[in-house]
RODO-2510 file (C-alpha; in nm, 4 decimals, decimal comma):
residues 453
     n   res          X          Y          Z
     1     x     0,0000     0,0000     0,0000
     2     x     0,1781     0,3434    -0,0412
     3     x     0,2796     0,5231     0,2143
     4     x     0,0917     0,7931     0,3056
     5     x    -0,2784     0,7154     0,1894
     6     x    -0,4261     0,6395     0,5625
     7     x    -0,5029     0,9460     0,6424
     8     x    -0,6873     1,1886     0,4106
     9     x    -0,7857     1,5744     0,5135
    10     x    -1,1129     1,6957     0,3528
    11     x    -1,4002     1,9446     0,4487
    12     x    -1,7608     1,8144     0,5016
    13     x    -2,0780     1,7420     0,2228
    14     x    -1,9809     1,9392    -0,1407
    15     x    -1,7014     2,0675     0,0465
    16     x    -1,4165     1,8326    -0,1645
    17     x    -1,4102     2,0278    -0,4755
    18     x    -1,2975     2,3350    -0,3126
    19     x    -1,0148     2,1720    -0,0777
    20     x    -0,6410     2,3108    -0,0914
    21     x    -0,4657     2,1611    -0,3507
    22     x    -0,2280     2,0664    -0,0901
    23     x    -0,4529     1,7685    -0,0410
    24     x    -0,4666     1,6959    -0,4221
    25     x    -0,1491     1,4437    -0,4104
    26     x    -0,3233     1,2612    -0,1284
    27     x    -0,6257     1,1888    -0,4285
    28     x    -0,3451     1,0762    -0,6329
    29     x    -0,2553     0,8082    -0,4161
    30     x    -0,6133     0,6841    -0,3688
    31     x    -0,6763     0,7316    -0,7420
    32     x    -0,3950     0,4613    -0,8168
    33     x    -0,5412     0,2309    -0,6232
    34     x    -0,8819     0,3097    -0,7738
    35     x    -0,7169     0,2327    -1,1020
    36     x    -0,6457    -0,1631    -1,0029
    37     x    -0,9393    -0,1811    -0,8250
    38     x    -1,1924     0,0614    -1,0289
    39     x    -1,5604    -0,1026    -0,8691
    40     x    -1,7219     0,1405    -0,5786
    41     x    -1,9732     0,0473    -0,3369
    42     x    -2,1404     0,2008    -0,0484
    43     x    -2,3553    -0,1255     0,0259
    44     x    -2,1373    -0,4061     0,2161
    45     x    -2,4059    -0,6530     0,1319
    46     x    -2,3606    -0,6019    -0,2291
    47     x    -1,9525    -0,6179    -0,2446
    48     x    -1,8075    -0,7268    -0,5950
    49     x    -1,4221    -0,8956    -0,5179
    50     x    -1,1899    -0,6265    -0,5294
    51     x    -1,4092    -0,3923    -0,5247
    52     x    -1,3508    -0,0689    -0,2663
    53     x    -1,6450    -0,0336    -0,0067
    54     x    -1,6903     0,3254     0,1103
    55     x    -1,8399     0,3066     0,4564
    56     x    -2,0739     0,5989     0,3924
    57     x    -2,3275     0,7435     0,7281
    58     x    -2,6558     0,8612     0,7009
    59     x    -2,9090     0,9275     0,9779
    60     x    -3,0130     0,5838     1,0379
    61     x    -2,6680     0,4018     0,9489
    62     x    -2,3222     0,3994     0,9850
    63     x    -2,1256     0,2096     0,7186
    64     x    -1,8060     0,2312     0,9314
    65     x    -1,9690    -0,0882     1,1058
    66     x    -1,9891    -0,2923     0,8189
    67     x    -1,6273    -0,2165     0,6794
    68     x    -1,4649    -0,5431     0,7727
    69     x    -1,7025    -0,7342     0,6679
    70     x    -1,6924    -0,5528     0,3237
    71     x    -1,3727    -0,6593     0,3383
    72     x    -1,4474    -1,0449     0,4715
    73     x    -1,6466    -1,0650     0,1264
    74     x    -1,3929    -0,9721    -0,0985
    75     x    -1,3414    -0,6229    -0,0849
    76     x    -1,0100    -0,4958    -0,1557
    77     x    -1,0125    -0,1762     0,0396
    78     x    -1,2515    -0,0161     0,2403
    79     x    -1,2679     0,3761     0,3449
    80     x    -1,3519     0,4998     0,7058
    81     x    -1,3725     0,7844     0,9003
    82     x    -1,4055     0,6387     1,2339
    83     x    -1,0422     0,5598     1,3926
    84     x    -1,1626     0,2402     1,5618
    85     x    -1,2995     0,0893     1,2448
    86     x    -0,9386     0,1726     1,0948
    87     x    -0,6963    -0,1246     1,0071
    88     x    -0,4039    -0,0037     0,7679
    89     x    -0,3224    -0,3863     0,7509
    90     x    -0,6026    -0,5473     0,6318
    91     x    -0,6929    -0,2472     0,3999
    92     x    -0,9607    -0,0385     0,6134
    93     x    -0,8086     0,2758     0,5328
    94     x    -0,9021     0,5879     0,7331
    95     x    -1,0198     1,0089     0,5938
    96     x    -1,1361     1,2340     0,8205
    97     x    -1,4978     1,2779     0,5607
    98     x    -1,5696     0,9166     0,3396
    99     x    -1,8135     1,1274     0,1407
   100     x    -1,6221     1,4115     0,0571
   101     x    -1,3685     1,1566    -0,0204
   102     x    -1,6063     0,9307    -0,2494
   103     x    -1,6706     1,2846    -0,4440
   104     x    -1,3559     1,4216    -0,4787
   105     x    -1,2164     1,0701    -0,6173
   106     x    -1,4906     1,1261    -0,8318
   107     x    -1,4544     1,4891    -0,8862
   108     x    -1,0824     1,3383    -1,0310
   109     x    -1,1629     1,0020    -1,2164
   110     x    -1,4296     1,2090    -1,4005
   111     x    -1,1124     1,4916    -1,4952
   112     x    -0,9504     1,2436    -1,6641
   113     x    -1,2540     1,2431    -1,9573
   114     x    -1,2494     1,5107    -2,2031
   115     x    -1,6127     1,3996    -2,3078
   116     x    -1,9420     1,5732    -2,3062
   117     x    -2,1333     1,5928    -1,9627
   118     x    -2,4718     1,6417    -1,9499
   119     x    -2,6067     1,7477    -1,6399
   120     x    -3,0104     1,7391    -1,6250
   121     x    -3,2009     1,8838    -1,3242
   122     x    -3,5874     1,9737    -1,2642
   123     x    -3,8606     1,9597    -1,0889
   124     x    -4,0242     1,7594    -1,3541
   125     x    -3,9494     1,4770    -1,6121
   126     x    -3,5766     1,4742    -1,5424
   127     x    -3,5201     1,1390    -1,5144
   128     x    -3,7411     1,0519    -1,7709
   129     x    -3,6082     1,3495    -1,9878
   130     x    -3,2639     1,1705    -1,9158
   131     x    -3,3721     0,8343    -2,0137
   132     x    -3,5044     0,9713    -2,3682
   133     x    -3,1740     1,1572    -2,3767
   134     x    -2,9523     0,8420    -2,3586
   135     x    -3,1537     0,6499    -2,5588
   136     x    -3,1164     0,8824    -2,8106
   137     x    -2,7672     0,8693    -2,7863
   138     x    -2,6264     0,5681    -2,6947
   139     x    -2,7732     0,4735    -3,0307
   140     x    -2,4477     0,6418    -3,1977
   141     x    -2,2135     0,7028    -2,8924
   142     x    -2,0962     0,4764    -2,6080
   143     x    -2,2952     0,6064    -2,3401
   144     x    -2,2939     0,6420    -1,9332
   145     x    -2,5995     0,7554    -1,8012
   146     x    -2,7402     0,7755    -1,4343
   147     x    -2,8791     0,4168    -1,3434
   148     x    -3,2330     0,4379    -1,2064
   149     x    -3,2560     0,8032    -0,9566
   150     x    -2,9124     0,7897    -0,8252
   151     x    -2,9199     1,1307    -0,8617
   152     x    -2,7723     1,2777    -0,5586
   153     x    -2,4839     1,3569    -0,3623
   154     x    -2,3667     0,9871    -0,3128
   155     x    -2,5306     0,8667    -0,6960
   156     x    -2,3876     1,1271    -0,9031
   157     x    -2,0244     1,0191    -0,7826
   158     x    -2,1015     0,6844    -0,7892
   159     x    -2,2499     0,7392    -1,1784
   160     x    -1,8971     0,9042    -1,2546
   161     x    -1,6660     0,6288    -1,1249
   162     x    -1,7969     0,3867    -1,3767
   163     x    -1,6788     0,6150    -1,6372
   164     x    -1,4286     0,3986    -1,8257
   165     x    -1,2072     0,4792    -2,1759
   166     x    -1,4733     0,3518    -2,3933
   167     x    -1,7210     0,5912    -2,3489
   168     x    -1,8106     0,9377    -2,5500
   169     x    -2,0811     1,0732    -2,3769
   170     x    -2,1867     1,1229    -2,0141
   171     x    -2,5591     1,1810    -1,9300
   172     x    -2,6067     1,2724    -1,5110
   173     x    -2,8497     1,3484    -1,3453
   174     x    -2,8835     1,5936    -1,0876
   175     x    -3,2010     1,5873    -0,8083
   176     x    -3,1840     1,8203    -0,5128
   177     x    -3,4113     1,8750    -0,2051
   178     x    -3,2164     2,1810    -0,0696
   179     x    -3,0419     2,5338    -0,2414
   180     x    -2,6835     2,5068    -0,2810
   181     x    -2,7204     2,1090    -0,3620
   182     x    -2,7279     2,1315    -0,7658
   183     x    -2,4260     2,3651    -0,7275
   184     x    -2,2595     2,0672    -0,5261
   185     x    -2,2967     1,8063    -0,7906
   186     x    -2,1981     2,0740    -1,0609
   187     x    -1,8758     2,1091    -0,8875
   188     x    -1,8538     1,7252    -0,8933
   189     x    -1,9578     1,6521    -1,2265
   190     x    -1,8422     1,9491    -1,3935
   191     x    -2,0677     1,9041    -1,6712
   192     x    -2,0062     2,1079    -2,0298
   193     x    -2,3406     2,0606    -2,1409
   194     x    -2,7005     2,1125    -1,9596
   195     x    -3,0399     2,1442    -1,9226
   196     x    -3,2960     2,1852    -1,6762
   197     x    -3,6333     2,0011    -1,7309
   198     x    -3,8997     2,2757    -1,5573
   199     x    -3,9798     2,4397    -1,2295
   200     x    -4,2232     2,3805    -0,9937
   201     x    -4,3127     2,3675    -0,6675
   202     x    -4,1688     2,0142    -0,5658
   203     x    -3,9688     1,9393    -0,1964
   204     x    -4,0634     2,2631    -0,0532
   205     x    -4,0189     2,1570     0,3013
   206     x    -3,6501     2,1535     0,2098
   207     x    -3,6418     2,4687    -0,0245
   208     x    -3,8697     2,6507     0,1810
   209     x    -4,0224     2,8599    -0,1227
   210     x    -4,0860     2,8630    -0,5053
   211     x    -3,8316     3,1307    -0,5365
   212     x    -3,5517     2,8347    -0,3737
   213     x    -3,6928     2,5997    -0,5848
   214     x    -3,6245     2,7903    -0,9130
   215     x    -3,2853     2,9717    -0,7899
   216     x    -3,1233     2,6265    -0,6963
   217     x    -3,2470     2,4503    -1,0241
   218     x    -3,0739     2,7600    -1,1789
   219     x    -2,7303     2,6948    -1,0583
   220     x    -2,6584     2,4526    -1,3393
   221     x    -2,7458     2,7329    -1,5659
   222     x    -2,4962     2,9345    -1,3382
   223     x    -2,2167     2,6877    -1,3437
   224     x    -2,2483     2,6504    -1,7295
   225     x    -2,2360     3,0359    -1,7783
   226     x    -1,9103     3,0485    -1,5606
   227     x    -1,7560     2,7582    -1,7531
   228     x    -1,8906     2,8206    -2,1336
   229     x    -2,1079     2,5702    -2,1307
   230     x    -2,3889     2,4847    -2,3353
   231     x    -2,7676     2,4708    -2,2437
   232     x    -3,0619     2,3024    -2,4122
   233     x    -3,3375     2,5838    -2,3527
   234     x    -3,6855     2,4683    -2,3466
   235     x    -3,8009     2,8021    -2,4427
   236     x    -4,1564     2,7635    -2,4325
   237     x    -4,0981     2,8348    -2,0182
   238     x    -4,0855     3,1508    -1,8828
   239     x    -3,8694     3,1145    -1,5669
   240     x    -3,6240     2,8851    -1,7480
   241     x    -3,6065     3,1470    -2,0628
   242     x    -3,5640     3,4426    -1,8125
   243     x    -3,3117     3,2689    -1,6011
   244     x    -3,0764     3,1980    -1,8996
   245     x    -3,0343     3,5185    -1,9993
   246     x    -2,6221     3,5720    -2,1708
   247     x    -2,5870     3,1744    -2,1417
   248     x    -2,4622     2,9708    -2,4771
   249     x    -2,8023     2,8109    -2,5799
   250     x    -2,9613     2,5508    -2,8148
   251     x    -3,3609     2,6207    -2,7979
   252     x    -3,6518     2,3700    -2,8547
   253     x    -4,0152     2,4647    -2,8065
   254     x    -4,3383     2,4399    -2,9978
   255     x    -4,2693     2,8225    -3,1666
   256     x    -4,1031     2,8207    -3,4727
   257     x    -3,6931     2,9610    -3,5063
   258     x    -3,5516     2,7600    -3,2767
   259     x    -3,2502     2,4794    -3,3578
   260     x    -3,5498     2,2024    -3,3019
   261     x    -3,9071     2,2928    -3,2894
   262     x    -4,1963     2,0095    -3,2316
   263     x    -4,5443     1,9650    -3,1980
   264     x    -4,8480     1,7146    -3,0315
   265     x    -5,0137     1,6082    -3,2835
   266     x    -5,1795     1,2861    -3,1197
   267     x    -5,2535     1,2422    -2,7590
   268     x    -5,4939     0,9141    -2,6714
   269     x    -5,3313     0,7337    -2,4837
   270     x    -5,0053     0,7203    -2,6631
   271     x    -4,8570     1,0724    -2,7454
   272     x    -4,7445     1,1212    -3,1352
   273     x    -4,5177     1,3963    -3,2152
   274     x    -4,3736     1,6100    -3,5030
   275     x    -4,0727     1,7676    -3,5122
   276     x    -3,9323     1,9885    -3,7736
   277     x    -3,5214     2,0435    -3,8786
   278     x    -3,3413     2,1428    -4,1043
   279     x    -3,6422     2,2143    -4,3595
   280     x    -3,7573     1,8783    -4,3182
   281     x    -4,0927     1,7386    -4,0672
   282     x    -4,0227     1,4345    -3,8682
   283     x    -4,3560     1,2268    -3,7079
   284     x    -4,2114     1,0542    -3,3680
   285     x    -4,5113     0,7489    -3,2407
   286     x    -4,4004     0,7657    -2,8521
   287     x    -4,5098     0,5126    -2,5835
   288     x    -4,5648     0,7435    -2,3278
   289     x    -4,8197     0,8913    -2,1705
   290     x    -4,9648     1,2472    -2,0951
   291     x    -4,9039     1,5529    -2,3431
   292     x    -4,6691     1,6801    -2,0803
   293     x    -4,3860     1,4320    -2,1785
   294     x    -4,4138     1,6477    -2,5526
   295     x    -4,1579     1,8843    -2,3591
   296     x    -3,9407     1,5637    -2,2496
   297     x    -3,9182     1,4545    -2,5836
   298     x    -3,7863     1,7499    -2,7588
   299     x    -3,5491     1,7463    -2,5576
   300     x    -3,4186     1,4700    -2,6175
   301     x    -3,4742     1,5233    -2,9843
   302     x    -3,2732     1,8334    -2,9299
   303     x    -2,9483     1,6782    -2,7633
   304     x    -2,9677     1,4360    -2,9603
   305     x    -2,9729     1,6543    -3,3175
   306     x    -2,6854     1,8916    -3,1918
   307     x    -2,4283     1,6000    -3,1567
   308     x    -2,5132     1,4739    -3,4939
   309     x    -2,7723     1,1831    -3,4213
   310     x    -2,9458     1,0926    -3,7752
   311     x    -3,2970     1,2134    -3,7579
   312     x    -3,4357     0,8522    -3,8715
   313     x    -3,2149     0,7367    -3,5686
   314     x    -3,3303     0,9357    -3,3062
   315     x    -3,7337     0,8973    -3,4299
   316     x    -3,6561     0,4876    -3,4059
   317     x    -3,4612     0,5293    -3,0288
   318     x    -3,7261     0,7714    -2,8927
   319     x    -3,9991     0,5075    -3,0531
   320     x    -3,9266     0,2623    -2,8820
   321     x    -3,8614     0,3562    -2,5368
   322     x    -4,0908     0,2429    -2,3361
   323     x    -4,1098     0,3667    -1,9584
   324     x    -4,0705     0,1724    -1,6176
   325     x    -4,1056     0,1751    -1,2767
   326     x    -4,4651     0,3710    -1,2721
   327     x    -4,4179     0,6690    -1,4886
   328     x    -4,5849     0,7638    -1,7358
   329     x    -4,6776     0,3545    -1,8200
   330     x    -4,9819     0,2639    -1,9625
   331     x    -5,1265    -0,0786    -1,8282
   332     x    -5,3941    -0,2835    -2,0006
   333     x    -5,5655    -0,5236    -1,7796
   334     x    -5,8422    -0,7794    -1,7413
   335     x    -6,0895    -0,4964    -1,6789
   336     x    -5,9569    -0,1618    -1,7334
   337     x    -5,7069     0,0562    -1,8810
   338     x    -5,4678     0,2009    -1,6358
   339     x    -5,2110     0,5302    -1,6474
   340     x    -4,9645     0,4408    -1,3788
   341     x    -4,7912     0,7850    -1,2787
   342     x    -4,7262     0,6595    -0,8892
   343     x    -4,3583     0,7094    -0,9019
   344     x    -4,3825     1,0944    -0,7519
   345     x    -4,6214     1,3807    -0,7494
   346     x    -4,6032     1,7942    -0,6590
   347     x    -4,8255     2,0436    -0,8015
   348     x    -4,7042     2,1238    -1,0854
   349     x    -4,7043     1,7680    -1,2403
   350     x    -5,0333     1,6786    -1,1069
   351     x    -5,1982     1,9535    -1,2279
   352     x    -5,0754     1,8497    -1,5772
   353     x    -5,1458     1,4249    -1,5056
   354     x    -5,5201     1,5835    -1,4276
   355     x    -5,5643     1,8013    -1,7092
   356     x    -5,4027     1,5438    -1,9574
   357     x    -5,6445     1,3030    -1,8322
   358     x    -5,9347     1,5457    -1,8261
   359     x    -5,8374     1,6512    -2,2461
   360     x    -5,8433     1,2118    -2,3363
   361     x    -6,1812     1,1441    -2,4870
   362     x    -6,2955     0,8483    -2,2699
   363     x    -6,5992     0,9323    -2,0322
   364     x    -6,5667     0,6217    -1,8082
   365     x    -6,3025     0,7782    -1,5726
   366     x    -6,1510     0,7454    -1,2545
   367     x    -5,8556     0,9208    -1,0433
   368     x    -5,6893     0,7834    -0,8173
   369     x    -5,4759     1,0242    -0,6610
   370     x    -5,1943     1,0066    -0,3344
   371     x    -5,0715     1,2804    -0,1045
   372     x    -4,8114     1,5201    -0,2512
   373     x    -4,5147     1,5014     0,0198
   374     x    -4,2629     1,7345     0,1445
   375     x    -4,4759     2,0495     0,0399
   376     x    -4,4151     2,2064     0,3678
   377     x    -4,6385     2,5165     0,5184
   378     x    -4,8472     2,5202     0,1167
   379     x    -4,9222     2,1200     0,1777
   380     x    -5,3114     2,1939     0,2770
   381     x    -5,3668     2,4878     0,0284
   382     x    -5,1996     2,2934    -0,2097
   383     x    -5,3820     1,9942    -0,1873
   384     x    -5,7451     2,1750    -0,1660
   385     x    -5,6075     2,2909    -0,5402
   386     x    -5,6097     1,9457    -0,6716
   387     x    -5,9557     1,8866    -0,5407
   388     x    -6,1217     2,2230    -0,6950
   389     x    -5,9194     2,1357    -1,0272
   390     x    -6,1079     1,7651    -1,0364
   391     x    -6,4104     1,9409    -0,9817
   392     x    -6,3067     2,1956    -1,2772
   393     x    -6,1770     1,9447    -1,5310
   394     x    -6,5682     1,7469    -1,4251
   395     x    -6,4384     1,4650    -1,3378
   396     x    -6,6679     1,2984    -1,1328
   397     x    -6,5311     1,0069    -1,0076
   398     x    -6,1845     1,0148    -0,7912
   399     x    -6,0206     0,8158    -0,4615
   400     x    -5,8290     1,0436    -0,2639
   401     x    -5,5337     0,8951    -0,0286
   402     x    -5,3461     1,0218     0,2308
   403     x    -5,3542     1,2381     0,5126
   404     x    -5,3823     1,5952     0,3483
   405     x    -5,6499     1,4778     0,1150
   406     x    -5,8673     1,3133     0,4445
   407     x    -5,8482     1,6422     0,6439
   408     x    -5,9749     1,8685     0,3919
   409     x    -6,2931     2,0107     0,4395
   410     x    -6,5947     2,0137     0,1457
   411     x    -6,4310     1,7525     0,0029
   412     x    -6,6460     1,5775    -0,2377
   413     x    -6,4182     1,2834    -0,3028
   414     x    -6,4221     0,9522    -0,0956
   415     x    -6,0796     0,9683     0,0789
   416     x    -5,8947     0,7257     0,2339
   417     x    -5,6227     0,7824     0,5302
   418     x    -5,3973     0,5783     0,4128
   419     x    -5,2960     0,3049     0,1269
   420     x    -5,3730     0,0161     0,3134
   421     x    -5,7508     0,1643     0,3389
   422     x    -5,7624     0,2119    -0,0058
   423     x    -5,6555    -0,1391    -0,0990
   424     x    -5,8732    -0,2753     0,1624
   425     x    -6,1979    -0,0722    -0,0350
   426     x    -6,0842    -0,1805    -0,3998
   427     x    -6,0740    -0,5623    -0,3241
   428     x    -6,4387    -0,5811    -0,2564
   429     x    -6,5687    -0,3131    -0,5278
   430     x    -6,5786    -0,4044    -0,8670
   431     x    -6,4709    -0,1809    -1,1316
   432     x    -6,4629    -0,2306    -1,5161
   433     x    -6,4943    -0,0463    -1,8368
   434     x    -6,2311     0,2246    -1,6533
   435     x    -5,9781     0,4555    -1,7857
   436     x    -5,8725     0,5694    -1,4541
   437     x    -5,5045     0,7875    -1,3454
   438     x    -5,3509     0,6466    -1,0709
   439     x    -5,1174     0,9605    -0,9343
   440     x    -4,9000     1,0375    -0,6270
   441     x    -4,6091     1,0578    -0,4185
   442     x    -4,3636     0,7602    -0,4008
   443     x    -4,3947     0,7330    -0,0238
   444     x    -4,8157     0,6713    -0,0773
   445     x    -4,7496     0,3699    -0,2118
   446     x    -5,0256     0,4205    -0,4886
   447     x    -4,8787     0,1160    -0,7104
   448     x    -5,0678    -0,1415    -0,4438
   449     x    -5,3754    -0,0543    -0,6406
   450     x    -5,3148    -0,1812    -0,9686
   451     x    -5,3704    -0,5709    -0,8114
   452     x    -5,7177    -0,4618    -0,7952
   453     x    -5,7900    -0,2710    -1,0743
***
């Protein structure tokens, strides 16, 4: 082992990138050994041999307990910050921070790429938006892109450790539930490239305001500005077109002068798109649901188109994508015809789930909607807004679940205080001949329903 590596000096969370460079040869020496041993993990139970484990603490764990036996399995190194876990010999090697450590090894390893990084944000359709966008181009360039919604401080470093020579293109994605947290991962992932999905009023508990919301979703925009970056402008928003004001940008919208400009032309169940470039019209059959994804693919179509994708290309990658893990899916079953958007809800996207599924022609309708979470001091206003937009958008049939939607008042829903409730009403009440949404936060647990539906 070389001398010198048990003991590494860093500052806390986001803190790494902006350490003395005193502290950068110290990186150096845990870089080489990344180099024979280039697997990560922060999960002892999932340890690949050689891999290095990173004994990472949260609020309900400390990985510095299960170092050795990362080791026992096969690891060939593990990193601690607690002197007692410490064992130079058998490679538990000790830093004073194992996350700032884990990013700034990652901050390095993803240096050593001259590639294009695209970092996508948003309060919206980012990881779906990222999804299209690496579909689209993995179809010409060896791609990394963020696995599932490993999209914060310990995923994005993670995402850029499995960088390796082969790849072209880097696609990350960036979530954040508090300001100064998108300017964090910027200064790990530096990306060149960028874009930021939407705004909206989503994990205000942690932002504290709308204002937050958009100013911390803007510092991609201001890392890119200070590095000459490049940003994919949807420019059919208003906060994202004010907000990138001086920076380098491609534009996509529905208006017409921009580098891609597209249009819905179909929207039951599956949404169809056009898009025109380079005096030509391109028809795009999507699997996804909701007229709100139109915005998700341009995107796409966008990134795609500036680094040279063939236009036939990206219409057959985008075509057949087909979503997972409840968003956006469509479900046919025995009796009724499902749209599964249960993977998470604020109010921006469920007012535009509600008035997507209020525009689709069927009459036979249901909604089935959760509990937006982590809305703060706005939760109960916000909430008795959903219920006066069903009522709006006339449609008369809805199950309401979760603990803001139970305590409203003049409520004219059937409500439910919780999922198990719900699941316990469905299995004895037959429904059939449905189109019905089925919307909410993650932590609702809304997917239970489908069994019965």
């Amino acid at each position: 082992m070389p001398k010198g590596l048990a003991v590494f000096k860093f500052f806390p969370l986001f803190a790494a990138y902006f350490i003395d460079l005193s502290s950068l040869m110290e990186i150096e020496k845990l870089y080489s050994l990344f180099k024979q041993h280039p697997h990560v993990t922060t999960d002892s139970r999932n340890c690949a041999r050689g891999a290095i484990f990173f004994a990472i603490k949260g609020e309900h764990f400390n990985g510095n307990l299960y170092a050795r036996e990362a080791i026992e399995k096969g690891c060939a190194y593990a990193i601690v910050d607690e002197a007692e876990f410490a064992d130079e010999k058998e490679g538990i090697l000790l830093t004073d921070n194992v996350l700032a450590t884990l990013q700034k090894l990652a901050n390095h390893h993803r240096r050593q790429f001259d590639i294009p990084v695209i970092g996508i944000t948003g309060s919206n359709g980012k990881t779906t938006t990222k999804e299209l966008i690496a579909t689209v181009l993995k179809s010409c360039y060896n791609t990394l892109f963020t696995e599932g919604n490993l999209n914060n401080h310990i995923g994005v470093p993670l995402t850029l450790l499995q960088l390796r020579g082969e790849h072209k293109m880097a696609v990350i994605e960036m979530g954040a539930n508090h300001p100064g947290e998108i300017a964090g991962l910027c200064a790990i992932a530096e990306p060149t490239h960028g874009l930021i999905t939407n705004v909206g009023k989503a994990h205000l508990e942690g932002f504290g305001s709308f204002e937050n919301v958009i100013k911390t979703k803007s510092e991609l925009y201001d890392f890119l500005k200070s590095h000459n970056g490049v940003t994919f402008l949807d420019s059919d928003n208003p906060f994202l077109s004010n907000k990138a004001q001086g920076l380098n940008l491609c534009k996509y919208g529905t208006t017409n002068g921009l580098f891609i400009t597209g249009r819905v032309t179909k929207n039951d169940p599956f949404l169809t798109m056009e898009w025109d470039f380079s005096g030509k019209t391109y028809k795009i059959p999507t699997q996804l649901i909701g007229s709100y994804n139109a915005a998700n693919v341009l995107a796409a179509v966008c990134v795609g188109s500036f680094f040279n994708v063939p236009a036939k290309t990206i219409v057959e990658a985008i075509a057949a994508y087909k979503p997972v893990n409840n968003r956006s899916q469509f479900k046919q079953t025995a009796k009724n015809r499902l749209i599964i958007d249960a993977y998470n809800a604020n109010p921006s996207s469920m007012r535009a789930a509600i008035e997507n599924f209020a525009s689709m022609g069927d009459t036979d309708k249901i909604a089935i909607l959760g509990d937006m979470l982590e809305l703060g001091s706005e939760s109960k206003e916000e909430h008795r807004a959903v219920v006066e937009l069903l009522k709006e958008s006339n449609i008369s049939e809805a199950l309401l679940c979760g603990n803001e939607f139970s305590t409203l008042a003049d409520n004219p829903y059937k409500t439910f205080q919780n999922i198990d409730e719900m699941v316990h009403f469905l299995s004895g009440l037959p429904i059939e001949g449905k189109l019905i949404l089925i919307k909410g936060s993650r932590g609702i647990r809304l997917e239970r329903t489908v069994d019965f539906l």
